[in-house]
Each structure stands twice: as C-alpha cells, then as structure tokens.
Biopython code that builds the backbone (N, CA, C, O; Angstrom):
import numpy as np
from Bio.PDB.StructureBuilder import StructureBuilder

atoms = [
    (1, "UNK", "N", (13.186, -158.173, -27.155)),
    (1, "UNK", "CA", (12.492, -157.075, -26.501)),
    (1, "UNK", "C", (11.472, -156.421, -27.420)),
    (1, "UNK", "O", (10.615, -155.633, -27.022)),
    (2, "UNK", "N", (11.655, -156.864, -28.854)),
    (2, "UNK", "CA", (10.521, -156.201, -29.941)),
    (2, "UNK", "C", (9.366, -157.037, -29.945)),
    (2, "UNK", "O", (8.434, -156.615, -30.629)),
    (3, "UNK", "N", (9.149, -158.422, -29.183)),
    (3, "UNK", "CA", (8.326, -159.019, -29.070)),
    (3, "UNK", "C", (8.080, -159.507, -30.367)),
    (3, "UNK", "O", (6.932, -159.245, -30.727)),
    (4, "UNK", "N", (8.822, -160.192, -31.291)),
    (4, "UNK", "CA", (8.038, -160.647, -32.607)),
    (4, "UNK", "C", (7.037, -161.535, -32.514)),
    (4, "UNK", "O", (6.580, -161.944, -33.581)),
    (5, "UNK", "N", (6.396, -162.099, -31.110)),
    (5, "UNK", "CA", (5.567, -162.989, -31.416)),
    (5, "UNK", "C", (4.010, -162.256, -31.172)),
    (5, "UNK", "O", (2.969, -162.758, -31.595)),
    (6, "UNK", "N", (4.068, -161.279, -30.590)),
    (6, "UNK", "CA", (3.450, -160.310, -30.182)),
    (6, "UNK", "C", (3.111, -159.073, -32.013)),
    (6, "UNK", "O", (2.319, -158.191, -32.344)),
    (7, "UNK", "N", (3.831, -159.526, -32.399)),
    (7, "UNK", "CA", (3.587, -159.213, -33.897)),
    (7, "UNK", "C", (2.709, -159.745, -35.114)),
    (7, "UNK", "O", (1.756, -159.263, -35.726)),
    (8, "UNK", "N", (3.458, -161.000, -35.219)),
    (8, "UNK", "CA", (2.844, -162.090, -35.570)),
    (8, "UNK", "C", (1.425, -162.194, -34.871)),
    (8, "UNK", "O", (0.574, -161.969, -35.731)),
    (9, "UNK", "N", (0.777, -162.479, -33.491)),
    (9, "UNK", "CA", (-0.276, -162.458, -33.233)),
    (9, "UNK", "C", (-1.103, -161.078, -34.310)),
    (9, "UNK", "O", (-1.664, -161.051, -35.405)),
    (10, "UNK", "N", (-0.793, -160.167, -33.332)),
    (10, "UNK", "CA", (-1.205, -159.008, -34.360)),
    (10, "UNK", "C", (-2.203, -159.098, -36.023)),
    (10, "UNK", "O", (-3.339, -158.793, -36.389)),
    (11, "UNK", "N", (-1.067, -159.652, -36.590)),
    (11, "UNK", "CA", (-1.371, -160.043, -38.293)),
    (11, "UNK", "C", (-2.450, -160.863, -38.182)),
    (11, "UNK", "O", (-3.558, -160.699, -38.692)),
    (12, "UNK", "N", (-1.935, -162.088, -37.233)),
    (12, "UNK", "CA", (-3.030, -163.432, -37.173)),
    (12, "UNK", "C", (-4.150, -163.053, -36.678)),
    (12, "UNK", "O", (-5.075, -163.781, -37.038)),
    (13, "UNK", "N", (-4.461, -162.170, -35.966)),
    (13, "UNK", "CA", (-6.108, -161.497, -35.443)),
    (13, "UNK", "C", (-6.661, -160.832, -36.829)),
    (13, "UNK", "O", (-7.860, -160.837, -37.107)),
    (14, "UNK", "N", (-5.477, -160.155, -37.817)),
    (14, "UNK", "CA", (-6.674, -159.410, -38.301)),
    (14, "UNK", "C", (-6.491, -159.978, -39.859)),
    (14, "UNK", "O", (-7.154, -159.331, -40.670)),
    (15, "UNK", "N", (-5.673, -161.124, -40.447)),
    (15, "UNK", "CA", (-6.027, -160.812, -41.506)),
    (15, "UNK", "C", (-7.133, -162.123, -41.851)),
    (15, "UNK", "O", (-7.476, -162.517, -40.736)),
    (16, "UNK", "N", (-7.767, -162.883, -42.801)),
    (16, "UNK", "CA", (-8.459, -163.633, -43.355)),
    (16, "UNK", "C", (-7.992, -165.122, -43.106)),
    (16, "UNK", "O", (-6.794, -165.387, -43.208)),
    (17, "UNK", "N", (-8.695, -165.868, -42.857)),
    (17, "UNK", "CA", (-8.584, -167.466, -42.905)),
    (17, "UNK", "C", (-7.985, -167.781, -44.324)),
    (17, "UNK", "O", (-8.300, -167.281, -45.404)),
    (18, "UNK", "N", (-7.168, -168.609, -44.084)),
    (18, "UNK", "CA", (-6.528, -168.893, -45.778)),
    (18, "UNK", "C", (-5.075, -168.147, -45.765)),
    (18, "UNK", "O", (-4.182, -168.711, -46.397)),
    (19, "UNK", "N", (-4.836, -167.207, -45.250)),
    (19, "UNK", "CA", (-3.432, -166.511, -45.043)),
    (19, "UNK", "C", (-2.446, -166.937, -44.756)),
    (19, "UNK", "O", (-2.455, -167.255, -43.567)),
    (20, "UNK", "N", (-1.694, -167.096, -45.151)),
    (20, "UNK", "CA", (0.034, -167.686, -44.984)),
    (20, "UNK", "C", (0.818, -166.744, -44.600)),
    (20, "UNK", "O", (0.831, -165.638, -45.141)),
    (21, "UNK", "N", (1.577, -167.084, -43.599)),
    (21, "UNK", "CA", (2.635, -166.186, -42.730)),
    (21, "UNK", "C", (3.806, -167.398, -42.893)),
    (21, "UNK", "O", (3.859, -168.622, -42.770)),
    (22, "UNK", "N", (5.041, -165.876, -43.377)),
    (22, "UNK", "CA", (6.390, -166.966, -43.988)),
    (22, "UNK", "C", (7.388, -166.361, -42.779)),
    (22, "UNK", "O", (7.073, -165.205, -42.495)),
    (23, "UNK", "N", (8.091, -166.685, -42.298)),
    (23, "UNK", "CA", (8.885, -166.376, -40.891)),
    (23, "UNK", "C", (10.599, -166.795, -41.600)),
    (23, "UNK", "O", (10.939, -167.922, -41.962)),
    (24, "UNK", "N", (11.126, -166.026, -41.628)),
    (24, "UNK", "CA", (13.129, -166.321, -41.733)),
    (24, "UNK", "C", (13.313, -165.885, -40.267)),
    (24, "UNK", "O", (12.537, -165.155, -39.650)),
    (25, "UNK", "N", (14.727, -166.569, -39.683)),
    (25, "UNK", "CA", (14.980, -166.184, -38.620)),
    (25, "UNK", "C", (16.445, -166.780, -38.336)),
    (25, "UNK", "O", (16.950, -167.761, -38.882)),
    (26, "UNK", "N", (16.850, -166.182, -37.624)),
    (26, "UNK", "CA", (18.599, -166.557, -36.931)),
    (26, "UNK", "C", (18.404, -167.906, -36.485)),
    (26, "UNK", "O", (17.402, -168.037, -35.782)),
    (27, "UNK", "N", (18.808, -168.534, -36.610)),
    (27, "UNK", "CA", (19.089, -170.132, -35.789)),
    (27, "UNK", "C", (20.143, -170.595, -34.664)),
    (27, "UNK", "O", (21.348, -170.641, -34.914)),
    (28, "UNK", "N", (19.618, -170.928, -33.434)),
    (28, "UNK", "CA", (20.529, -171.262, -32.958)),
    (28, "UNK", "C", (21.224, -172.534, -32.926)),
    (28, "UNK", "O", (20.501, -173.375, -32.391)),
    (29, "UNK", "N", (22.593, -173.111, -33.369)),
    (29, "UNK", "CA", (23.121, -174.578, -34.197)),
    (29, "UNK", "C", (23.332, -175.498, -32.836)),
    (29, "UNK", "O", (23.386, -176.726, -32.768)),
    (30, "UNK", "N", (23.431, -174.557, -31.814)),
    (30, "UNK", "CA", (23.631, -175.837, -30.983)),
    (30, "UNK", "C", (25.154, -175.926, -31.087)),
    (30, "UNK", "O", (25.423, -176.062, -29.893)),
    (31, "UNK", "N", (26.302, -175.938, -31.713)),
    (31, "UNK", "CA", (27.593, -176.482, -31.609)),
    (31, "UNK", "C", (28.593, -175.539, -32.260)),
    (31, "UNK", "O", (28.407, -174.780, -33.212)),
    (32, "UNK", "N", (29.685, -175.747, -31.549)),
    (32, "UNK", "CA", (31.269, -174.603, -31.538)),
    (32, "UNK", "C", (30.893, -174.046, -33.024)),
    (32, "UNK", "O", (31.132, -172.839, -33.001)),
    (33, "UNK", "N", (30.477, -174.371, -34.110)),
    (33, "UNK", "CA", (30.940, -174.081, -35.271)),
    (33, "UNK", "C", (30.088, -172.831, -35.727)),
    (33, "UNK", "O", (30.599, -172.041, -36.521)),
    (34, "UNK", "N", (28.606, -172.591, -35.181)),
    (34, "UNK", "CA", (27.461, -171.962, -35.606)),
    (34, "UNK", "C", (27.985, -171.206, -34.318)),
    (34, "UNK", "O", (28.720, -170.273, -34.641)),
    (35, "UNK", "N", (27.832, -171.331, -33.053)),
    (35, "UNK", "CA", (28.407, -170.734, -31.261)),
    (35, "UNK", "C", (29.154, -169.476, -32.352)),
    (35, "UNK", "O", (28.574, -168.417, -32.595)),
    (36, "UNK", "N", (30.311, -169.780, -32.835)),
    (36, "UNK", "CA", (31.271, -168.602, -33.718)),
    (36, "UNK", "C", (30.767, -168.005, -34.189)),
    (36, "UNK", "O", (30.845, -166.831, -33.830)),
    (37, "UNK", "N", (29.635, -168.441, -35.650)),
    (37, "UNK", "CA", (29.191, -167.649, -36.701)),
    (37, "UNK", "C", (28.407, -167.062, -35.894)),
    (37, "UNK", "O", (28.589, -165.864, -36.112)),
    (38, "UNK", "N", (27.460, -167.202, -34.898)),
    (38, "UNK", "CA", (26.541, -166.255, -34.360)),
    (38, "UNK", "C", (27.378, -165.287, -33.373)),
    (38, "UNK", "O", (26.751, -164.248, -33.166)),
    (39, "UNK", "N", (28.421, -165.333, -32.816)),
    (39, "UNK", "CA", (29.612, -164.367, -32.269)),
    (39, "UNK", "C", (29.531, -163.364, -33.223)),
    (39, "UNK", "O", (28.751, -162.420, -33.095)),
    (40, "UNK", "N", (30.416, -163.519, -34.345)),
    (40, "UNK", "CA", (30.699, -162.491, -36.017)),
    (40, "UNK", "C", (29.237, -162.096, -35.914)),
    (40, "UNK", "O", (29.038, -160.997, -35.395)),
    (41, "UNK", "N", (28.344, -162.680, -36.249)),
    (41, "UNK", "CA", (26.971, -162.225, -37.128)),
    (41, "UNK", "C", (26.422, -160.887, -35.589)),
    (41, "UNK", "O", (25.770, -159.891, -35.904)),
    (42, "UNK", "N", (26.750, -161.088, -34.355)),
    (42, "UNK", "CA", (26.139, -160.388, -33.541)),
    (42, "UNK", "C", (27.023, -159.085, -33.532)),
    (42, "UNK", "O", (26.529, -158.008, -33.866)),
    (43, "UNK", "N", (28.433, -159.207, -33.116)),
    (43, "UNK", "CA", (29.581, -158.141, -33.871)),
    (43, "UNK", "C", (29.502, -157.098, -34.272)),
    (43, "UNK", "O", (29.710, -156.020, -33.714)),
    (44, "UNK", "N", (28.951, -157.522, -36.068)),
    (44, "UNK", "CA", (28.265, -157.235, -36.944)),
    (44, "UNK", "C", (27.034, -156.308, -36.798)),
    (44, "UNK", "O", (27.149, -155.094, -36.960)),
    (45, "UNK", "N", (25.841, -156.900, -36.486)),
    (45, "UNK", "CA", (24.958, -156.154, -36.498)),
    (45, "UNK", "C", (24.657, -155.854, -35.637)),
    (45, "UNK", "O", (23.614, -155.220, -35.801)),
    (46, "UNK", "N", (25.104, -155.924, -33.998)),
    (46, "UNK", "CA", (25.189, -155.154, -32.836)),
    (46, "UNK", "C", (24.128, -155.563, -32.196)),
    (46, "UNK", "O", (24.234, -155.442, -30.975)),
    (47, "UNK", "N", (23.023, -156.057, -32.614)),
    (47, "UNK", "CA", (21.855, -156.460, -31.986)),
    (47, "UNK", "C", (20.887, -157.898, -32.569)),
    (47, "UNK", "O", (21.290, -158.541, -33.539)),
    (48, "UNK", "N", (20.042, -158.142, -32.091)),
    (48, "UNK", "CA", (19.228, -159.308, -32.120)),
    (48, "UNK", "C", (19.330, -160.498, -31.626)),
    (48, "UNK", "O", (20.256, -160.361, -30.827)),
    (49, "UNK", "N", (18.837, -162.073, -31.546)),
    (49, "UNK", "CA", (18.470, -162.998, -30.951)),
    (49, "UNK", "C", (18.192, -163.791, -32.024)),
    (49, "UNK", "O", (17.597, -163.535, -33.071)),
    (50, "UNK", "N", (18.916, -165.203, -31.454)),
    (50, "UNK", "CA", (19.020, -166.130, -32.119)),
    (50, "UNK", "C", (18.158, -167.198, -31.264)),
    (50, "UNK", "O", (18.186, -167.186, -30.034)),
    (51, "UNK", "N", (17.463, -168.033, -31.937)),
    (51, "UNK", "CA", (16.382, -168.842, -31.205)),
    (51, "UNK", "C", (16.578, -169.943, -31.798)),
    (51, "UNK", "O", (17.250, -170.099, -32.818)),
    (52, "UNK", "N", (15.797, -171.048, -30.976)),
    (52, "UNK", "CA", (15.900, -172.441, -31.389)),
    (52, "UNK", "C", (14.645, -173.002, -33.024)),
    (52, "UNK", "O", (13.846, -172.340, -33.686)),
    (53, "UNK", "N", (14.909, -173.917, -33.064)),
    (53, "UNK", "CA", (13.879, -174.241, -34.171)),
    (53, "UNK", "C", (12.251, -173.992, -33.469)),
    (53, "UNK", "O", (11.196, -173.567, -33.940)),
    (54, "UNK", "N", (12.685, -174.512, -32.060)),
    (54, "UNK", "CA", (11.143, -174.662, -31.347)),
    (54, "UNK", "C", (10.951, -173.122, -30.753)),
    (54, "UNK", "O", (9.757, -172.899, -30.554)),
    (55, "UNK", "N", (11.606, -172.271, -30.499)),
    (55, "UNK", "CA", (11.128, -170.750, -30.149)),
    (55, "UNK", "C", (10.870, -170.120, -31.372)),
    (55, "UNK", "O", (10.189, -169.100, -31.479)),
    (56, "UNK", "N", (11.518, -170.837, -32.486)),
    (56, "UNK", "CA", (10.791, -170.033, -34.169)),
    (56, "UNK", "C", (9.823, -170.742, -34.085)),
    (56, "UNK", "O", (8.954, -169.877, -33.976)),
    (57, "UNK", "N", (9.210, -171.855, -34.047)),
    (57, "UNK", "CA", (7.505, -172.365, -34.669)),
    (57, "UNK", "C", (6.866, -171.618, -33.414)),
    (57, "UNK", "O", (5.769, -171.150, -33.717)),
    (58, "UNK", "N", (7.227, -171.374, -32.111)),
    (58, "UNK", "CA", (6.170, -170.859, -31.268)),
    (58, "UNK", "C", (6.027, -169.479, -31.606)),
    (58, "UNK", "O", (5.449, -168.759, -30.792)),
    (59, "UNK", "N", (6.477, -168.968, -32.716)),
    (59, "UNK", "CA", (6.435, -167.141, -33.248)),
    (59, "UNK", "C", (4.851, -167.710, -34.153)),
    (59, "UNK", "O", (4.214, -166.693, -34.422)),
    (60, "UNK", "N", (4.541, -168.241, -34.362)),
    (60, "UNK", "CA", (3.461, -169.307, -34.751)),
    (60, "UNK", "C", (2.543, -169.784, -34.778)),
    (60, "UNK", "O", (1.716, -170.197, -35.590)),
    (61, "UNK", "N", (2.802, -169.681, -33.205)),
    (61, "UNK", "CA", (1.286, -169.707, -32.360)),
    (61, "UNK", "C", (-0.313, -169.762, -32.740)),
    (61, "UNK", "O", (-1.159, -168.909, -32.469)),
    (62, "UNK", "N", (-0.451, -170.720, -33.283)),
    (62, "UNK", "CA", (-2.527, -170.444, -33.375)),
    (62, "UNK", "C", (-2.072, -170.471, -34.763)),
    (62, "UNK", "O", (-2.891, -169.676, -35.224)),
    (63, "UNK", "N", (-1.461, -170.765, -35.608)),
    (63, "UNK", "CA", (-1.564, -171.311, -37.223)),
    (63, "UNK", "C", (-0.755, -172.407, -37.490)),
    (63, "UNK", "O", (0.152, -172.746, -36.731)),
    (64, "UNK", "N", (-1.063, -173.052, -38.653)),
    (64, "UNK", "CA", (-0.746, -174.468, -39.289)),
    (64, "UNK", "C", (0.760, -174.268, -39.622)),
    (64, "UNK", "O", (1.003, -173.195, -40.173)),
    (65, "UNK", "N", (1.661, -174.968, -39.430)),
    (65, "UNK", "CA", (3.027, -174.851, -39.787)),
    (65, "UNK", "C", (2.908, -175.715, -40.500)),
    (65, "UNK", "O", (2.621, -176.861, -40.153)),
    (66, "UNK", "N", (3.106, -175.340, -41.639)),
    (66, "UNK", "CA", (3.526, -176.756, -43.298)),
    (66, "UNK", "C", (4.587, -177.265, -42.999)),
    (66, "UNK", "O", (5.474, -176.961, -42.202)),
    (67, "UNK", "N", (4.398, -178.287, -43.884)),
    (67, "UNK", "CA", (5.653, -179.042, -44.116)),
    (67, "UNK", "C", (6.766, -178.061, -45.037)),
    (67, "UNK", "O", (6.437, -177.350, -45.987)),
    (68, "UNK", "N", (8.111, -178.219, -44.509)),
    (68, "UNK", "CA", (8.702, -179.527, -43.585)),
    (68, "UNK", "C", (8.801, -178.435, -42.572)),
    (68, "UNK", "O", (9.916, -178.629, -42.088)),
    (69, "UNK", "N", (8.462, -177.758, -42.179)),
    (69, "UNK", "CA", (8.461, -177.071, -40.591)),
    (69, "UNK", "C", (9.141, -175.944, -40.551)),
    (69, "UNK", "O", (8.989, -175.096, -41.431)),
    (70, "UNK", "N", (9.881, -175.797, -39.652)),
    (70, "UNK", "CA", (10.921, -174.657, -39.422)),
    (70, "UNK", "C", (12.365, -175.274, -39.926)),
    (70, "UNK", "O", (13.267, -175.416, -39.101)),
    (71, "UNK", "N", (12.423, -175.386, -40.354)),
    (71, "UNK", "CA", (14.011, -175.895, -41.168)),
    (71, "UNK", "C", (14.647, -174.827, -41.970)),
    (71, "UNK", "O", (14.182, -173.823, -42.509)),
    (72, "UNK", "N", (16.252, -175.495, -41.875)),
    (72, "UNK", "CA", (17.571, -174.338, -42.428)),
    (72, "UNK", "C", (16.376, -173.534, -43.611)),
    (72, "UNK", "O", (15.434, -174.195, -44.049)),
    (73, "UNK", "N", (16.536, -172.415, -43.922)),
    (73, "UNK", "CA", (15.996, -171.810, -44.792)),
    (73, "UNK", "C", (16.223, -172.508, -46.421)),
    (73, "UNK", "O", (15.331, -172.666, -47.254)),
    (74, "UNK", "N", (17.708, -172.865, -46.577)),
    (74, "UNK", "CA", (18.403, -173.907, -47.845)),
    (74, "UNK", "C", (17.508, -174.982, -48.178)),
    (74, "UNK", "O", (17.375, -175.474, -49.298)),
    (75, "UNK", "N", (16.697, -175.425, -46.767)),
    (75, "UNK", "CA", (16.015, -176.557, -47.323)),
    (75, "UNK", "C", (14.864, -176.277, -48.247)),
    (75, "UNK", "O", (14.447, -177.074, -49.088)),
    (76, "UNK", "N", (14.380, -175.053, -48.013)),
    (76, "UNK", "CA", (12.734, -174.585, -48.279)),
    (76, "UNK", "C", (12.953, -174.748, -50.238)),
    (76, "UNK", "O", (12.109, -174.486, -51.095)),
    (77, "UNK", "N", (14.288, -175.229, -50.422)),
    (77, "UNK", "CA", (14.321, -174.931, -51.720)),
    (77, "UNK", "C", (15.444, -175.959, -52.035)),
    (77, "UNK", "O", (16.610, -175.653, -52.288)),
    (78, "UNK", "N", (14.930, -177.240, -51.985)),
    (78, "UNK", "CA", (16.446, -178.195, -51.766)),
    (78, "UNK", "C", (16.581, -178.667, -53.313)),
    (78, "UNK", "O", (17.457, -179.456, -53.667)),
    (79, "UNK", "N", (16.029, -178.341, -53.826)),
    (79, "UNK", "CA", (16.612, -178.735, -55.470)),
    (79, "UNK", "C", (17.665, -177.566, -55.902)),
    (79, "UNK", "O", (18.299, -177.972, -56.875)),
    (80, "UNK", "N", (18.012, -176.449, -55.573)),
    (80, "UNK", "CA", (18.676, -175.242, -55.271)),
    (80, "UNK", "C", (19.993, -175.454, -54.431)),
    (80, "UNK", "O", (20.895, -174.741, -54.869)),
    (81, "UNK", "N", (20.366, -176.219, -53.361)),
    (81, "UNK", "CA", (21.492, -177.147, -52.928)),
    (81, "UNK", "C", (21.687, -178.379, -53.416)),
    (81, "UNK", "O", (22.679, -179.044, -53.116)),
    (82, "UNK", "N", (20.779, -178.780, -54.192)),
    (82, "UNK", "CA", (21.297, -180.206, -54.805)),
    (82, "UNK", "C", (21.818, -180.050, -56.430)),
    (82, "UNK", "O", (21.812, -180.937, -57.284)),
    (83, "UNK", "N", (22.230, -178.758, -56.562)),
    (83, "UNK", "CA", (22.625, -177.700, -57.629)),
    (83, "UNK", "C", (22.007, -179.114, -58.846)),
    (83, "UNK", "O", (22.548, -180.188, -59.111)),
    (84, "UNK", "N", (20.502, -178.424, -59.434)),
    (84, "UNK", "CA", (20.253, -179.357, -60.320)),
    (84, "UNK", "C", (20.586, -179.262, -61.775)),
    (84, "UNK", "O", (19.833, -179.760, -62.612)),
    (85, "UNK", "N", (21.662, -178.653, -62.100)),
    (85, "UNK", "CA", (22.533, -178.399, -63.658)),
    (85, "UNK", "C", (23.308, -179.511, -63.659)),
    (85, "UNK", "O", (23.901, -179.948, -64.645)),
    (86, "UNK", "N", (23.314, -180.067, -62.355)),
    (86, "UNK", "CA", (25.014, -181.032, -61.917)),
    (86, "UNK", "C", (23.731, -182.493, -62.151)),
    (86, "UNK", "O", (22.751, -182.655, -62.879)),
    (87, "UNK", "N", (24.454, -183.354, -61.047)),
    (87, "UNK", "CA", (23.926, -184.583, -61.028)),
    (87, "UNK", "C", (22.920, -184.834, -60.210)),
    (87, "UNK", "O", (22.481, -185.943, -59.905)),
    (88, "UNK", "N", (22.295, -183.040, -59.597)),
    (88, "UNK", "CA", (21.456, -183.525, -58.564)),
    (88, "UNK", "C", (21.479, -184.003, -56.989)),
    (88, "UNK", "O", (20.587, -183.780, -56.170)),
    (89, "UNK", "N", (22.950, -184.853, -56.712)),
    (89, "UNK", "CA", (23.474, -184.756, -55.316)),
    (89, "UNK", "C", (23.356, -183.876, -54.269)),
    (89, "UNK", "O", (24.034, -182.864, -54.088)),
    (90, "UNK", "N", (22.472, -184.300, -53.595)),
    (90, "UNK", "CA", (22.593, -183.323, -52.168)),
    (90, "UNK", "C", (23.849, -182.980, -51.933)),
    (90, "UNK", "O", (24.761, -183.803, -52.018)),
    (91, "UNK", "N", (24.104, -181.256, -51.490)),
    (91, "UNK", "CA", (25.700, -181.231, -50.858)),
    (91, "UNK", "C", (25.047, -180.968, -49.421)),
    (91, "UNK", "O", (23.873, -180.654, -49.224)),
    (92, "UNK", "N", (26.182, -181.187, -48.319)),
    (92, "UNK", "CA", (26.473, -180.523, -47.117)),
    (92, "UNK", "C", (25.796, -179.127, -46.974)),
    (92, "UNK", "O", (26.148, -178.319, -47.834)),
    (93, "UNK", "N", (24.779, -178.630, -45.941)),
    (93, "UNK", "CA", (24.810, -177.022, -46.013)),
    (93, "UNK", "C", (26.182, -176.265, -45.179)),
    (93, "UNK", "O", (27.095, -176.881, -44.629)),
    (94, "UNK", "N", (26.099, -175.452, -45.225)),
    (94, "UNK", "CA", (27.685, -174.695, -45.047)),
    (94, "UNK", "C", (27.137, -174.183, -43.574)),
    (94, "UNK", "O", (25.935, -174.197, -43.309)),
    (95, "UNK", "N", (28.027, -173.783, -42.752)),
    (95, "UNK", "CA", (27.846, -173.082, -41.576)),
    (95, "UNK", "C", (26.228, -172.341, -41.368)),
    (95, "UNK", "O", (25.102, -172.535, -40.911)),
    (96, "UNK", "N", (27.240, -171.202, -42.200)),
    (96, "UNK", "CA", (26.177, -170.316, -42.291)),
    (96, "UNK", "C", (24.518, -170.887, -42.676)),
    (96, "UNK", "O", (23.467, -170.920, -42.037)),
    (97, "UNK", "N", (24.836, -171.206, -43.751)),
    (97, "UNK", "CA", (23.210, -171.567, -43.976)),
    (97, "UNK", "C", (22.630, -172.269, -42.925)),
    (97, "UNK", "O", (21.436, -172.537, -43.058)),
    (98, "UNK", "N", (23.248, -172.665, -41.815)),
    (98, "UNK", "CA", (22.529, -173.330, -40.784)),
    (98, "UNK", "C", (21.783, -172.270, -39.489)),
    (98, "UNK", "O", (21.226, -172.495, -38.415)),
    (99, "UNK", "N", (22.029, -171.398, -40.047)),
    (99, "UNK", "CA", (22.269, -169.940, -39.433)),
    (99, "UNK", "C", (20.591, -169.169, -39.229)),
    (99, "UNK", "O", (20.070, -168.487, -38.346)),
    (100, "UNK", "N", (20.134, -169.728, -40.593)),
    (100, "UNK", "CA", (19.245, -169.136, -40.806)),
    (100, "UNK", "C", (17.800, -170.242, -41.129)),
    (100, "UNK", "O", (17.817, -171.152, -41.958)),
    (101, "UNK", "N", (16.914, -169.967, -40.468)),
    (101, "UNK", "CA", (15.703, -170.742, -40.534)),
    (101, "UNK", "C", (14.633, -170.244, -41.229)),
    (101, "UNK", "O", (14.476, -169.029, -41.347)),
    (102, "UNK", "N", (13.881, -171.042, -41.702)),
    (102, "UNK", "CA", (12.588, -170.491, -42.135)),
    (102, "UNK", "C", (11.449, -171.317, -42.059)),
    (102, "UNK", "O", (11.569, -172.535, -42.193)),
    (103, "UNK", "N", (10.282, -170.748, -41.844)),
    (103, "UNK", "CA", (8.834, -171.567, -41.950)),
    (103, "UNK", "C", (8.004, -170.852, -42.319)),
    (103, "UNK", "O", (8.022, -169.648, -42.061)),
    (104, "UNK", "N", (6.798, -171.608, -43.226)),
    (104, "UNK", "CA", (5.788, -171.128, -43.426)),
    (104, "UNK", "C", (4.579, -172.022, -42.655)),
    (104, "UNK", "O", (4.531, -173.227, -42.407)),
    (105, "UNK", "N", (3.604, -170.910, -42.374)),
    (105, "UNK", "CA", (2.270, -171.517, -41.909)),
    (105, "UNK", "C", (0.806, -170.354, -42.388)),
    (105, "UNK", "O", (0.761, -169.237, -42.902)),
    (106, "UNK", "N", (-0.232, -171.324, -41.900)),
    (106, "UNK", "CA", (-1.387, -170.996, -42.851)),
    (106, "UNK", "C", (-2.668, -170.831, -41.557)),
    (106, "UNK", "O", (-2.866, -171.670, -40.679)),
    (107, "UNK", "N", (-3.349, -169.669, -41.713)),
    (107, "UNK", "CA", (-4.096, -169.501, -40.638)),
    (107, "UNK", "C", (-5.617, -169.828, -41.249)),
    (107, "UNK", "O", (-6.160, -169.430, -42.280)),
    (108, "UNK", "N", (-6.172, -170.893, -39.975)),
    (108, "UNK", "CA", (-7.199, -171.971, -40.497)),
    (108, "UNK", "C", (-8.281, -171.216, -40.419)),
    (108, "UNK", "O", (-9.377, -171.671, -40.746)),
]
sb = StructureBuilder()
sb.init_structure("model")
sb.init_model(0)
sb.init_chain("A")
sb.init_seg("    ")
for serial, (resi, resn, name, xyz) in enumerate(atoms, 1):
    if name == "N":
        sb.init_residue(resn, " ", resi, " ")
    sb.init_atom(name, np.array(xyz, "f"), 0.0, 1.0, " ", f" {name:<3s}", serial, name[0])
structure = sb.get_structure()
C-alpha cells in the first residue's frame, strides 16, 4: 500500500544517467520451509509484503538490472558463504537467507 515502485520511479525521474539503485527485499520461497519463516517474520513485525523474485525486478522498472539479478541477498557476496578462511566450498544458504533478496540496477 506504500507503493515502493511508485518510489523507485520517483528517484529514477530525477536523479542522473549513470545512477545505481540497490533494492533488499523479503522473498517469497515458494515452499513449507520459507511459507513458516515468513509466518514468524510477519508476527514479528506486524506488517509488510513479501514478493516474488519477478515483483522485486519489476520495483525496477525502466533501469538495467546487473548481473546476477535479483538473487538471495547471500549471493551478492558469495565468497562470504563460501567462508573463504576455510577451503572455499560453497555451503547450503539457510532458510532465512532465502528470505531476503537483493538487486542492483543502473539507470541508462
């Protein structure tokens, strides 16, 4: 009902070509296990909306979404889950981190 895409436009009208807009957002997982964590997480903070990968890139609208897209937020930094002190191995992301999305994009 806060309209974040209606926000986002906003920024994208007025600031400069070359500008990068970075977006975090609730994720919706699709299956029983995330269905729960977003139960607790709503509980919790009594309010907000959880959206798909494709209703986060359309917050987006009219700018370049980089690579790798709207993905778990964990990924935006995957040498950081592949704990690189260790051997480097990708682990599993955990519930939660599936929870949360992020993208960046760049207005042309």
């Amino acid at each position: 009902e806060e309209d974040p895409a209606a926000i986002v436009r906003y920024w994208r009208d007025r600031v400069p070509s070359g500008s990068y807009f970075f977006v975090s957002h609730f994720r919706s997982g699709n299956n029983p296990e995330t269905a729960e964590a977003e139960k607790v997480l709503q509980q919790t903070f009594g309010r907000g909306r959880w959206r798909t990968d494709e209703e986060i890139a359309s917050l987006l609208d009219g700018l370049e979404i980089l690579d790798p897209g709207v993905v778990p937020a964990s990924l935006w930094r995957p040498a950081a889950v592949g704990e690189p002190w260790g051997d480097g191995a990708a682990r599993e992301l955990t519930v939660w981190e599936h929870l949360i999305a992020a993208g960046m994009a760049r207005k042309a």
